[in-house]
C-alpha positions as CSV (number, residue, x, y, z in Angstrom):
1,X,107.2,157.1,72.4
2,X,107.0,153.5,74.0
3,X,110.2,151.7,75.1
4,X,110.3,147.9,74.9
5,X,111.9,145.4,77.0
6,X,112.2,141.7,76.4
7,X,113.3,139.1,78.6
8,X,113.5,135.8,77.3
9,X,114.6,133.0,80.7
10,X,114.8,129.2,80.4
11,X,113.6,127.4,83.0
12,X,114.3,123.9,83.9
13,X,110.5,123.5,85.2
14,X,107.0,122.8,83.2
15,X,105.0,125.5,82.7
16,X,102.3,123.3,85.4
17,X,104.8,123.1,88.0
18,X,106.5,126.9,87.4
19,X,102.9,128.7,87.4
20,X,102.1,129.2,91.1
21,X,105.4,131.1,91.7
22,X,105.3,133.3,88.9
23,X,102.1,134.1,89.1
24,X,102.5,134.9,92.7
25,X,103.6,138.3,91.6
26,X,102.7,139.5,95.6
27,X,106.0,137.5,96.4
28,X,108.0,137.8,93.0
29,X,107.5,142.0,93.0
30,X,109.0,141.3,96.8
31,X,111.8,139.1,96.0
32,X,113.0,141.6,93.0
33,X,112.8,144.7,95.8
34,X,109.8,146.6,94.4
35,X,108.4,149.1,97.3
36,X,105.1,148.3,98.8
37,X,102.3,150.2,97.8
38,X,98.7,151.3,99.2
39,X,95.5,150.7,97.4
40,X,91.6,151.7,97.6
41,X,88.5,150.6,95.4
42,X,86.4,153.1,93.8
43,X,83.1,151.8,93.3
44,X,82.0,152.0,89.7
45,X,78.2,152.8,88.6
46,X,77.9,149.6,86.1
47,X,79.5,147.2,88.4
48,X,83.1,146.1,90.3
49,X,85.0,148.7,91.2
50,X,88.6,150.3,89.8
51,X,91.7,150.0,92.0
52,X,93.6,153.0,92.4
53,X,97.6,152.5,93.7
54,X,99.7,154.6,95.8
55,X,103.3,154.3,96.1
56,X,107.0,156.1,96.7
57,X,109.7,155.3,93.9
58,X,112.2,156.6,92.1
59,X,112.2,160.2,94.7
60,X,108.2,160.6,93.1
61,X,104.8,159.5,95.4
62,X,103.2,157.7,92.4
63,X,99.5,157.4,92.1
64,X,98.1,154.7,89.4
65,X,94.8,152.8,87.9
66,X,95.5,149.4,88.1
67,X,93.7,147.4,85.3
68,X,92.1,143.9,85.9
69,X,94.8,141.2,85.8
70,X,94.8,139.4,82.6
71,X,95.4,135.5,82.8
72,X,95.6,132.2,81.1
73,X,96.0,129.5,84.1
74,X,99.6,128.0,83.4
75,X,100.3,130.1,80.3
76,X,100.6,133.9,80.5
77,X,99.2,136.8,82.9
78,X,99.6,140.9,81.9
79,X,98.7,144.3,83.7
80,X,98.7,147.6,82.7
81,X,98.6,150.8,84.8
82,X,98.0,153.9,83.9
83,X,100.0,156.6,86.4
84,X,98.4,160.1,87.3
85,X,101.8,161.5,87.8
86,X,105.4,160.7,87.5
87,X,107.9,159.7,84.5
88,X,105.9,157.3,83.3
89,X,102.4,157.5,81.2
90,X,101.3,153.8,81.2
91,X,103.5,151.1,82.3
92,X,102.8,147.1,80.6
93,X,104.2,144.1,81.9
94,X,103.4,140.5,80.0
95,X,104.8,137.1,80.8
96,X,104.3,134.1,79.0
97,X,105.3,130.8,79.4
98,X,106.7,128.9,76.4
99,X,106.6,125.0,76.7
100,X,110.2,123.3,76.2
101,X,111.7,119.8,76.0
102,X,111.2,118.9,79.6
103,X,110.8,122.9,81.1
104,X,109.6,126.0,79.8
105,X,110.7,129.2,78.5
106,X,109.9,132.2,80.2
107,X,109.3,135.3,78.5
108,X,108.9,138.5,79.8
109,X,108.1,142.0,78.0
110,X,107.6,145.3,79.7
111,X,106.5,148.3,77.8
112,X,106.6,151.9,79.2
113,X,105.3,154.6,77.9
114,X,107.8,158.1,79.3
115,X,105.5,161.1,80.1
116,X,108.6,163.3,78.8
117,X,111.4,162.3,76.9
118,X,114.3,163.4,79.3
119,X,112.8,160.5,81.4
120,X,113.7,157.9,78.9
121,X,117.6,157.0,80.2
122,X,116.5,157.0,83.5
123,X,113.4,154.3,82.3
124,X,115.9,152.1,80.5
125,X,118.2,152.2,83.6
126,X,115.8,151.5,86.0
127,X,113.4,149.0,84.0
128,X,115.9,148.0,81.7
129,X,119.2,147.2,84.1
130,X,118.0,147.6,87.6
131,X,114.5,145.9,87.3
132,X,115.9,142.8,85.0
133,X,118.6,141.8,87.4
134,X,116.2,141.9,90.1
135,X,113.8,139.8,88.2
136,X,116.1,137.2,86.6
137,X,117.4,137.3,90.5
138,X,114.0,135.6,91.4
139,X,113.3,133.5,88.7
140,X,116.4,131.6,88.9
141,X,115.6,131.6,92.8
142,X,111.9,129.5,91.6
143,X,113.8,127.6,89.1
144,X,116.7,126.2,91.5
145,X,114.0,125.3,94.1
146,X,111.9,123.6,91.9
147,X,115.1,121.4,90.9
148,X,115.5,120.8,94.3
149,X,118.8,123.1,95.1
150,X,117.5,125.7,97.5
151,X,115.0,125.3,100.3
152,X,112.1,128.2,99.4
153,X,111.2,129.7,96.5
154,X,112.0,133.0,97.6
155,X,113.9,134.3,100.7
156,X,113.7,132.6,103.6
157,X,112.1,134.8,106.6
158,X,114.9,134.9,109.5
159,X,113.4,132.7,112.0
160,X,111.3,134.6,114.7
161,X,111.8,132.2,118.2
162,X,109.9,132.5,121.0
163,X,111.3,132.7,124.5
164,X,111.6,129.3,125.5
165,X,110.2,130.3,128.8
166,X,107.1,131.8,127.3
167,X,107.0,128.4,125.2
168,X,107.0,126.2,128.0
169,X,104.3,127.7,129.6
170,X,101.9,127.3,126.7
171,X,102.7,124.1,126.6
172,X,101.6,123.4,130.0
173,X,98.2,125.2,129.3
174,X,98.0,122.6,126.3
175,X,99.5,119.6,127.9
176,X,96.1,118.1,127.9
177,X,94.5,119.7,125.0
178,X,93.3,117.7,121.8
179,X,95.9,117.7,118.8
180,X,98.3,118.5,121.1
181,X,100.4,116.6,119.2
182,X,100.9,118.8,116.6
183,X,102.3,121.5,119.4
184,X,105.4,122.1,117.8
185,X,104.5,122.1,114.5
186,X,102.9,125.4,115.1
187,X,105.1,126.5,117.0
188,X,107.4,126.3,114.5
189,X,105.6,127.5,111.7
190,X,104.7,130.7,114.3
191,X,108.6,131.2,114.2
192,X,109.5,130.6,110.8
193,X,106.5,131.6,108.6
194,X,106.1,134.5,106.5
195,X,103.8,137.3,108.0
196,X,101.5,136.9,104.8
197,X,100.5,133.0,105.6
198,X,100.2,133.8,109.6
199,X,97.5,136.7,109.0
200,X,94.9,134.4,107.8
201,X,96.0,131.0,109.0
202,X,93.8,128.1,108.4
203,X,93.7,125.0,110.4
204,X,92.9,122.8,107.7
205,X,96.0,123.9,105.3
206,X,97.9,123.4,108.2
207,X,96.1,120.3,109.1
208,X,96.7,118.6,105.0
209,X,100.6,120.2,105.2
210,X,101.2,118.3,108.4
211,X,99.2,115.4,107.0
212,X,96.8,115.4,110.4
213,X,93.5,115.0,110.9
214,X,91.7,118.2,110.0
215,X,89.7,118.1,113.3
216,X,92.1,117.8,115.7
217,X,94.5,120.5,114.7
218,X,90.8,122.4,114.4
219,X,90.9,121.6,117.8
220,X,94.5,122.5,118.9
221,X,94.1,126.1,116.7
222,X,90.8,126.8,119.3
223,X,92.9,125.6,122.4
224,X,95.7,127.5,121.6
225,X,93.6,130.4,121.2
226,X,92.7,130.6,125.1
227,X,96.4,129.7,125.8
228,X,97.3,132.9,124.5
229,X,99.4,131.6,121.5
230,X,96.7,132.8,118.7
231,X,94.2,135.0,118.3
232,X,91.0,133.5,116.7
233,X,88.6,135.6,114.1
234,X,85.8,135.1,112.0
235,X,86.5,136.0,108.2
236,X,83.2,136.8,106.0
237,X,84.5,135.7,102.8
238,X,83.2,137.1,99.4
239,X,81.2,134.5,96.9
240,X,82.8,136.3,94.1
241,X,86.5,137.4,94.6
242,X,87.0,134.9,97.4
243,X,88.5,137.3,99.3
244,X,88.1,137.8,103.3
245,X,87.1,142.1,103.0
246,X,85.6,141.8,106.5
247,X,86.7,140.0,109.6
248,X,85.7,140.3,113.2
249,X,87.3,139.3,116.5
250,X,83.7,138.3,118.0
251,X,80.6,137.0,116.6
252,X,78.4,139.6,118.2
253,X,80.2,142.4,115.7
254,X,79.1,140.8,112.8
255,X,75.7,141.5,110.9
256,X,73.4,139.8,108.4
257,X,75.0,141.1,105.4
258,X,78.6,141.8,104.4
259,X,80.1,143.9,101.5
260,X,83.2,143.8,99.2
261,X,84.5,147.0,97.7
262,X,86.6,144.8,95.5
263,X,83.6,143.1,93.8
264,X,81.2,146.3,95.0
265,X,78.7,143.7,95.8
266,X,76.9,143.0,99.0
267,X,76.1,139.2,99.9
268,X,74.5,137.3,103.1
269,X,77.4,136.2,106.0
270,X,76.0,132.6,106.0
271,X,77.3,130.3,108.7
272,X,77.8,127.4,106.2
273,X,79.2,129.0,102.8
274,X,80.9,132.6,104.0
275,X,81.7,132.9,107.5
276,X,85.1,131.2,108.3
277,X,87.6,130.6,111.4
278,X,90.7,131.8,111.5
279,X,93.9,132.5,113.3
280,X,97.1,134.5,113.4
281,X,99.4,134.6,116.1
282,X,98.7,136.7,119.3
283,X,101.0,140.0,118.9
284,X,102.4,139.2,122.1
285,X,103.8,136.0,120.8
286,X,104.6,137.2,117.5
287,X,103.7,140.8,115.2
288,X,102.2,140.4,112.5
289,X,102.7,143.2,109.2
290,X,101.0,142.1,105.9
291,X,102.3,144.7,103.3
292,X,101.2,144.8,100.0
293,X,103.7,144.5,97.0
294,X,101.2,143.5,94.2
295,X,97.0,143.3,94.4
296,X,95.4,141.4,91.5
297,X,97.5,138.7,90.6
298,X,96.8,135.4,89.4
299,X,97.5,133.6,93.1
300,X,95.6,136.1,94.8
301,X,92.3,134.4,92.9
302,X,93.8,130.7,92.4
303,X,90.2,129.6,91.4
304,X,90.2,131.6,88.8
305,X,91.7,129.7,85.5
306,X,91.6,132.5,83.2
307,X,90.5,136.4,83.3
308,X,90.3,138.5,79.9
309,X,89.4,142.1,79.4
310,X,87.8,142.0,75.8
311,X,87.3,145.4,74.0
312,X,84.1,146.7,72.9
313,X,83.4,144.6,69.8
314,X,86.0,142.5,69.6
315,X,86.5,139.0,71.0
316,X,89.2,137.0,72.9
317,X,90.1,133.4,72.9
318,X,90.7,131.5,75.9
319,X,93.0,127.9,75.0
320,X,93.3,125.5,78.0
321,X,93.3,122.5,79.3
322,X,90.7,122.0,81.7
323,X,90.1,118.6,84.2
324,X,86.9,117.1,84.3
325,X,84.6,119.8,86.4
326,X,82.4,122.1,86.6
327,X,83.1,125.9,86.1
328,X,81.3,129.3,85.7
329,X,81.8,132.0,83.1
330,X,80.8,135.4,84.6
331,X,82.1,139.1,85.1
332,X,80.9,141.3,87.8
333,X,79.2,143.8,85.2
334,X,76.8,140.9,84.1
335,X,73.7,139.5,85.6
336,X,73.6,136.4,84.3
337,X,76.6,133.6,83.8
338,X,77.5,130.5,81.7
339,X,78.0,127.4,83.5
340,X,80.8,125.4,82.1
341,X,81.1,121.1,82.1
342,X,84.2,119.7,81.3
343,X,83.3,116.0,80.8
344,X,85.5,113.3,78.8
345,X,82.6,112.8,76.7
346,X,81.6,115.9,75.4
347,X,82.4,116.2,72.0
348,X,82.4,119.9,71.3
349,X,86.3,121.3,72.4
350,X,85.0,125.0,70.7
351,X,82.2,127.5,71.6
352,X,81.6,131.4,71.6
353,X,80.0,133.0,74.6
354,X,78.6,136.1,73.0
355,X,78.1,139.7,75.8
356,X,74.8,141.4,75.4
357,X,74.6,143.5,79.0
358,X,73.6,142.5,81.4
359,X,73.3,138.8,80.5
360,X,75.9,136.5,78.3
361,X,74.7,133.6,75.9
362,X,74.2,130.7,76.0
363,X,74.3,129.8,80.1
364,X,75.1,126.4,79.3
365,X,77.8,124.6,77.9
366,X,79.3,120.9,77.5
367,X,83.0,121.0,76.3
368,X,85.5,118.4,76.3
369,X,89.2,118.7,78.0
370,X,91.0,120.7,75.5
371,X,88.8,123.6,74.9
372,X,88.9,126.9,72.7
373,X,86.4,129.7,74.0
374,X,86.0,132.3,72.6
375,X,84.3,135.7,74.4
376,X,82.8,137.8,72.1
377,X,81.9,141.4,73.3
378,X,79.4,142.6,71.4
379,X,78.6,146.0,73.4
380,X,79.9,149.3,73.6
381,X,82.1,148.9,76.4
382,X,85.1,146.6,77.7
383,X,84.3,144.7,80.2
384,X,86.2,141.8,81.9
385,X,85.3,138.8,81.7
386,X,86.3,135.7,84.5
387,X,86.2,131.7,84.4
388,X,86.5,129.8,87.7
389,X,86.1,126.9,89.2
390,X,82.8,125.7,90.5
391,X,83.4,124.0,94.2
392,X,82.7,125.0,98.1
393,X,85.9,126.1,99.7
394,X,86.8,122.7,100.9
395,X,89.9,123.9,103.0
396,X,87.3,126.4,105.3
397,X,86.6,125.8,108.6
398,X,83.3,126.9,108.6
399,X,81.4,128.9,111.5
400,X,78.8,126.4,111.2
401,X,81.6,123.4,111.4
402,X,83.1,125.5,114.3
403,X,79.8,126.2,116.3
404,X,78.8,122.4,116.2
405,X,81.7,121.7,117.9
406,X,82.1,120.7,122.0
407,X,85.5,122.2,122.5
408,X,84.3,125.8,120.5
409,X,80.9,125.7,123.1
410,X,83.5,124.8,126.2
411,X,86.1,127.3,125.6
412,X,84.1,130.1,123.8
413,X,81.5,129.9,125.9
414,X,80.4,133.9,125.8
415,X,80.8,133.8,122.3
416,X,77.2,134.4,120.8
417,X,75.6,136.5,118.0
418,X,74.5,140.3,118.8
419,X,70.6,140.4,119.5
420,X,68.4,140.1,116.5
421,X,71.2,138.8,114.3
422,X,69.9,135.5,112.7
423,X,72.6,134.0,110.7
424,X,72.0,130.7,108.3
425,X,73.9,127.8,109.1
426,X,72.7,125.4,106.4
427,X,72.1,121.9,107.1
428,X,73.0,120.7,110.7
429,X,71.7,117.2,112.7
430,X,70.2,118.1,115.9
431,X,69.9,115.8,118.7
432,X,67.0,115.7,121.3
433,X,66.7,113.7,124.2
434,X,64.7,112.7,127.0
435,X,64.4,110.8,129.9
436,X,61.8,108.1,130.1
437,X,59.0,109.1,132.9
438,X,61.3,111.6,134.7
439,X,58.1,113.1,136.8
440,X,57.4,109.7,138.5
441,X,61.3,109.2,139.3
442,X,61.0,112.6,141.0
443,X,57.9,111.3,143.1
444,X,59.6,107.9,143.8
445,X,63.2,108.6,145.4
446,X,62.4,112.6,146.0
447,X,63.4,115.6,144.4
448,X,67.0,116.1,146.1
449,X,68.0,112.1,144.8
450,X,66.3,112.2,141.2
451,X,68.0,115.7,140.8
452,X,71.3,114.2,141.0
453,X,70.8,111.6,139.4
454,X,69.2,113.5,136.3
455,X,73.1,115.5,136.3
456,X,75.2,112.4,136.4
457,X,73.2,111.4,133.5
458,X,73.8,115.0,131.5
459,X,77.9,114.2,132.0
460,X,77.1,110.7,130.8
461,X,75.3,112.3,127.7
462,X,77.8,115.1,126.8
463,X,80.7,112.9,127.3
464,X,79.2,110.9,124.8
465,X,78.6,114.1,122.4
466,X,82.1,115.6,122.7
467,X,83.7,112.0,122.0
468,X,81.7,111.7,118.3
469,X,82.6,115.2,117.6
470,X,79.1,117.4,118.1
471,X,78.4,119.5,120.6
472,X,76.0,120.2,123.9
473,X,73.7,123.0,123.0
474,X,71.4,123.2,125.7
475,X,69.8,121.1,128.3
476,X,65.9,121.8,128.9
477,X,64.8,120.3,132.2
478,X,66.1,116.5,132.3
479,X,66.3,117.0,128.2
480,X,69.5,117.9,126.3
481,X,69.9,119.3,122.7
482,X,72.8,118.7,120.8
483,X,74.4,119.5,117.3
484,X,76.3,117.5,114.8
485,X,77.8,118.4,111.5
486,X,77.8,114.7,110.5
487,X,74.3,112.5,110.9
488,X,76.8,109.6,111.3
489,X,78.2,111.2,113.7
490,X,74.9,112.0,115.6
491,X,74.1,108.2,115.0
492,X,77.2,107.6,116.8
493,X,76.3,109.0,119.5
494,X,72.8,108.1,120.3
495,X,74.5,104.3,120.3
496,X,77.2,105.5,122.7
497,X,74.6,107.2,125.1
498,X,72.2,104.1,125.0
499,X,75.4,101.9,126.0
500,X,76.5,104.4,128.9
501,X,73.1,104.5,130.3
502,X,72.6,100.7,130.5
503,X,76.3,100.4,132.1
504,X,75.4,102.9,134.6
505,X,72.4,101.4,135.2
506,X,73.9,98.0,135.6
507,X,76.7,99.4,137.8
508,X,74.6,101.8,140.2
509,X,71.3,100.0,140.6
510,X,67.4,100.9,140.7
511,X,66.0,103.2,139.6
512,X,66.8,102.1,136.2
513,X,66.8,105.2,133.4
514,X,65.9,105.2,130.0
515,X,66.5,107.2,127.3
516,X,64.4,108.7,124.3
517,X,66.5,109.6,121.6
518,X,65.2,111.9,118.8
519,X,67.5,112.7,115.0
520,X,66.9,115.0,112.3
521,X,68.9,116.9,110.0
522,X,67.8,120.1,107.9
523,X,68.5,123.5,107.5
524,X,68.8,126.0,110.6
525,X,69.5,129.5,111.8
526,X,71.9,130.0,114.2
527,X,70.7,133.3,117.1
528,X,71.9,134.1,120.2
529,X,68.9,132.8,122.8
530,X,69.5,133.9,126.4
531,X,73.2,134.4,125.7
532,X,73.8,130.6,123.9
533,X,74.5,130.3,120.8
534,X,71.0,128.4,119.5
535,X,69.7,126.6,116.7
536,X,65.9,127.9,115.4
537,X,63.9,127.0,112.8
538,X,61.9,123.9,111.3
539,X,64.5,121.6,111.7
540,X,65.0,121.8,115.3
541,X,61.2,121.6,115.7
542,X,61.2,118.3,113.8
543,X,63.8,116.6,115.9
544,X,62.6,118.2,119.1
545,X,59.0,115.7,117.4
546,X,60.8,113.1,116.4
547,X,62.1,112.6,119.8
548,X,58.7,112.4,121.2
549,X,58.1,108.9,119.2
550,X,60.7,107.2,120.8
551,X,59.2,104.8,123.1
552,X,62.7,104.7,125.3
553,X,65.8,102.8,124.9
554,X,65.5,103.3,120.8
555,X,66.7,106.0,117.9
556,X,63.7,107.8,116.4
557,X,64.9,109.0,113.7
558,X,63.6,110.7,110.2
559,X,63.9,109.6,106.6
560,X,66.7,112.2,106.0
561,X,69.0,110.8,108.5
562,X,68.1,107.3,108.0
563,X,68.5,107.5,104.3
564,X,72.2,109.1,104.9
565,X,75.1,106.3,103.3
566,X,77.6,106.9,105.9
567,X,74.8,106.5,109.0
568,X,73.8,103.5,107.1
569,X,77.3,102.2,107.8
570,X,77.1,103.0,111.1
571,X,74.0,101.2,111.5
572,X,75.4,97.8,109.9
573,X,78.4,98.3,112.7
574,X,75.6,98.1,115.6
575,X,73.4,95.0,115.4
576,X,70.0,96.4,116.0
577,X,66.0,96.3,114.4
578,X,63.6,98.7,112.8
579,X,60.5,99.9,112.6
580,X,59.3,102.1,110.2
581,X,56.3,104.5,111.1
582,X,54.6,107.3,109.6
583,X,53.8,109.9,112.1
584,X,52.0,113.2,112.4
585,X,54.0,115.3,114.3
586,X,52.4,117.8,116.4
587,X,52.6,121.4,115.5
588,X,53.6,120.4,111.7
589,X,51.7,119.8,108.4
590,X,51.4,116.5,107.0
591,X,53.1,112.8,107.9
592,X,56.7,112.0,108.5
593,X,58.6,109.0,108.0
594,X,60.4,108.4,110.9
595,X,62.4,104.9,111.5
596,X,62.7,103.5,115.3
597,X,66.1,101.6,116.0
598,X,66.5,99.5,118.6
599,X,69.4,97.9,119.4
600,X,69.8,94.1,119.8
């Protein structure tokens, strides 16, 4: 015996603009006074894992499988559990947004299946009473903020102050610190914030809600941390759910390769595409409790536009809307997955992606806008089947971003990698320099005098790094190594230290210095050398060669920096003259290209 509950709600709001509250059923199940609940993964033989749910409610301890989410982005999500124990059997909840003359109709169904049927009146009191005034209580919450009549979707979190003494002494520590400016804007969002957002919080969210630049609140989240106000760790996020399953308070816990029981899947923690930064709030400023009232829906995987379960032999059929891009059709039970482009000019809006495990067909597809896909399972078991966006997490502040950055290297100085960890940290600019016939300035004014001298010119150099954003690595003898994310950046600077050595040499005399300058960018490991964090690999050996065929007071510099749009730029800003060479570079195969830029 089933019982069957149907909600039918208008809403003022589209169906675009109502989706992300809804489907934030973490928040909604909240709002409507569901109990938190536990959860673990079981690891399954074929793939994924299955979620298995603990709970107290209603006087019982209830223990459930918790299916895969189903989803349509901006149309419909369902789950189903299945309980061990307790009044109910299975337990089906479905809503679906219907579009309306300027909003949307929502409808929700719940079906429950009683394990005895004495249970029934106290199902349709609880489910049917209880549970719908609860839920109608927090849609009409979404619905009168989205018209612009209350000031949060769902209930405001009393605000959490800090003692103002306790305040005014961070802001001393951080009276000179960059982004500094943006102070009390985390401050406040420290005091006001649900615990969810402040477990994981990301500089550059915060950066795009405040509408600041991304680095300097980067910046102020990394100062802040060594005032005391936040707490700084480094998340190894998962390349399938997305998800952050481990996350370490120091660099030298973390190892070469990570694992998520979610997706049961084990992946490489690489600086530049899975190792992030982030913050939450030191405990002594504010606790933090994240407590889990839902675990697989829709907002918890907003990449994903749609997620289907489709029975053994049967299909499903996905209708959307999709914007131009690219996407991937995969499930974590496959091998293989179809890449998706959405293009205005495609001219096919239909296809069927058939399932033969452990690969689906075809792996590539052209569709326009509209599109009507349909999954066709053809083996013996269900699986579940995912489409997602294709893009690099562009709101992560990644550990390479992070470790190519002067304040990071100042402030976190003893933070380095354990022994025998090498980690990638994909493409990186790496600056070399050099003093121009350093041994005969030792002979000519003595060691005590040229010694000196060589230091005032490192605070020249790094000033000149930490102004366009890179970072000192290392200095080697009267040579220093530096790191950029951006070659324009890196460009940047090897102007600014030309400039700053001529000006000191104009204001301070004979003996005159000059500078070799060497640029290249390519793909690096990151490994702790001597207790640094260091770059390795062929890359760093180019630029430390490049550098060598400077002749002094010029940028050597190699075809994949020169060729770069945005250092081109940067070179039409700073008259100057080339000379293009093709070089052997000792220790490596073959000839380089590598273009000399003086200034004029």
């Amino acid at each position: 015996m089933n019982i069957r509950f149907v909600w039918k709600i208008p809403i003022k709001a589209p169906p675009d603009r109502v989706w992300r509250y809804i489907a934030d059923t973490n928040r909604v199940n909240q709002y409507a006074g569901l109990p938190e609940f536990t959860f673990k993964y079981i690891p399954e033989p074929d793939g994924g894992s299955r979620q298995v749910g603990e709970t107290r409610y209603m006087g019982w301890r209830l223990r459930w499988d918790e299916h895969p989410f189903e989803w349509i982005e901006g149309q419909r999500f369902e789950v189903v559990r299945t309980y061990h124990n307790g009044p109910l059997k299975e337990f089906r909840t479905t809503v679906v947004l219907h579009p309306t003359a300027g909003g949307c109709l929502l409808e929700q169904t719940m079906v429950c299946a009683p394990r005895w049927f004495f249970a029934a009146p106290a199902v349709y009191w609880e489910v049917g009473v209880s549970s719908r005034r609860r839920f109608e209580a927090a849609y009409r919450k979404i619905d009168r903020f989205l018209q612009g009549d209350s000031q949060a979707p769902f209930e405001t979190v009393p605000r959490q102050a800090i003692p103002a003494g306790r305040v005014k002494a961070i802001e001393q520590k951080l009276e000179n610190a960059a982004g500094r400016q943006w102070l009390r804007r985390l401050i406040e969002a420290i005091e006001t914030l649900p615990d969810d957002e402040l477990d994981r919080m990301r500089p550059f969210v915060f950066a795009d809600r405040w509408n600041a630049d991304r680095r300097e609140v980067l910046k102020l989240f990394l100062h802040a941390s060594q005032a005391g106000l936040l707490d700084l760790s480094w998340d190894v996020i998962c390349p399938g759910c997305r998800g952050a399953p481990e996350r370490h308070q120091s660099l030298k816990n973390m190892k070469i390769e990570a694992h998520c029981p979610a997706c049961n899947i084990r992946y490489d923690a690489d600086f530049a595409e899975s190792v992030e930064i982030t913050f939450r709030p030191n405990p002594a400023i504010r606790r933090v409790d994240v407590v889990r009232y839902c675990s697989g829906g829709p907002m918890n995987a907003p990449h994903v536009v749609a997620q289907q379960q489709v029975p053994p032999g049967q299909s499903r059929t996905i209708n959307l809307t999709l914007r131009p891009w690219k996407y991937r059709v995969r499930s974590l039970k496959l091998q293989s997955e179809t890449l998706l482009l959405v293009t205005r000019e495609a001219p096919a809006s239909s296809a069927t992606i058939r399932i033969h495990r452990p690969t689906l067909e075809p792996q590539h597809l052209e569709m326009a806008s509209q599109i009507s896909l349909t999954l066709q399972n053809d083996d013996d078991k269900p699986i579940t089947v995912l489409m997602e966006r294709v893009a690099g997490n562009e709101q992560a502040a990644t550990a390479a971003t992070v470790i190519a950055m002067n304040e990071f290297r100042t402030l976190f100085s003893e933070e380095v990698l354990a022994p025998d960890t090498p980690v990638s940290v994909g493409a990186v600019t790496l600056l070399f320099t050099d003093l121009k016939s350093s041994t005969m300035l030792y002979e000519d004014i003595g060691e005590a005098p040229a010694y000196g001298l060589v230091r005032r010119h490192f605070d020249l150099l790094q000033d000149c790094i930490a102004r366009c954003d890179g970072a000192l690595v290392k200095t080697i003898g009267d040579a220093v190594m530096a790191a950029f994310v951006d070659p324009a950046k890196a460009v940047e600077a090897a102007f600014e230290m030309h400039r700053a050595i001529d000006a000191d040499n104009a204001a301070r005399g004979n003996p005159a210095l000059r500078l070799k300058v060497g640029l290249h960018h390519g793909a690096c490991i990151a490994v702790n050398l001597n207790d640094i964090l260091d770059y390795f690999g062929t890359a760093v050996n180019v630029a430390a060669r490049v550098q060598k065929e400077s002749a002094g007071g010029d940028i050597a510099m190699t075809d994949e920096i020169w060729r770069d749009p945005h250092v081109q730029e940067v070179l039409r800003k700073n008259a100057h003259r080339r000379e293009e060479l093709e070089c052997v570079l000792r220790g490596l195969s073959g000839t380089r290209k590598v273009h000399r830029i003086v200034a004029n």
